[in-house]
Structure formats: structure tokens, C-alpha cells
C-alpha positions in Angstrom: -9.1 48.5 -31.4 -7.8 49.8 -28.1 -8.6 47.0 -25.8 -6.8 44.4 -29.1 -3.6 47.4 -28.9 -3.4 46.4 -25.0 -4.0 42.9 -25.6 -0.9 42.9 -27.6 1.3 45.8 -25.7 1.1 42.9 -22.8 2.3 40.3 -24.6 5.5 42.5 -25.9 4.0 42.5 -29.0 4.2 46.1 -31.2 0.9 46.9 -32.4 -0.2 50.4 -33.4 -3.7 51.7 -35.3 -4.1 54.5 -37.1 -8.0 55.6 -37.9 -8.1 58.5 -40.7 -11.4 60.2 -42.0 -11.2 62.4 -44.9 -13.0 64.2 -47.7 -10.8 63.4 -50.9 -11.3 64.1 -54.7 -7.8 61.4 -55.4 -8.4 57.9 -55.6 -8.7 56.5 -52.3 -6.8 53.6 -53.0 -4.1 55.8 -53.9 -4.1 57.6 -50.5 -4.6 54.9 -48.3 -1.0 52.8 -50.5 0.8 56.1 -49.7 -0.2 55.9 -46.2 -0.2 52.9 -45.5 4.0 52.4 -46.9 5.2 51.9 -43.4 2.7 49.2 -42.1 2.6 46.0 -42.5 -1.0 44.7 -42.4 -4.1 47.1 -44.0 -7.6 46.2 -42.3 -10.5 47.3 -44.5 -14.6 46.5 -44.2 -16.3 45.8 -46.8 -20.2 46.3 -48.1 -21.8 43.7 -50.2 -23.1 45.0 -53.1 -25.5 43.9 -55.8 -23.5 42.1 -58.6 -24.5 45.1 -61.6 -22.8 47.7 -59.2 -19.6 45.4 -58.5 -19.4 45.0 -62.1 -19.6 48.3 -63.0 -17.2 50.1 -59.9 -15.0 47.9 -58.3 -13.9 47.8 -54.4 -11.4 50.1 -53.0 -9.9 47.0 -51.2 -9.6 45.3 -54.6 -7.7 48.5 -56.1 -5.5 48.9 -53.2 -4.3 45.6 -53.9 -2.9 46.6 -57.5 -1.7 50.0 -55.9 0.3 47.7 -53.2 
């Protein structure tokens, strides 16, 4: 992430990160819209699950996406 920050620094572009790790009992997808209010672009990994579990939980990407 740092060396993509610099990348863009030197081409007077305005790119910031911002890596959080914490322990919640909220829904994530919650959190991470509240935090995310002042940014403009969210960048979230994924793991591929078998198609019972996706069916049965979904993604946190997929519920931030109705939060935002």
C-alpha cells in the first residue's frame, strides 16, 4: 500500500490508506459504512466459500453495499 501511496503522491495525485483491526460484537458492515463516510473508494478481499455457506451468511462486502 505504501509503495501504491508514493506512486501516486508523485504524480500529485491524493491518495491516503487507512488499515483498522478490531474485535467487534456490531455488524461489521455497519462499522466499516460509518467509517468509511469520508472516502471515496472501499477496497475489500474476499474468501470463496462453498455455495451452502454463501447461502446461508452472506459477504460483508455484499452488506456493505446496502449499508452504503
Amino acid at each position: 500500500m505504501e509503495e501504491t501511496v508514493s506512486g501516486c503522491r508523485e504524480q500529485d495525485i491524493d491518495a491516503t490508506y487507512l488499515v483498522i483491526s478490531a474485535q467487534i460484537q456490531d455488524d461489521v458492515s455497519i462499522v466499516i459504512s460509518k467509517l468509511a463516510e469520508d472516502y471515496d473508494l472501499i477496497i475489500m478481499g474476499h474468501c470463496k466459500y462453498e455455495k451452502i455457506y454463501k447461502f446461508l451468511r452472506n459477504s460483508v462486502a455484499e452488506n456493505l453495499i446496502t449499508h452504503l
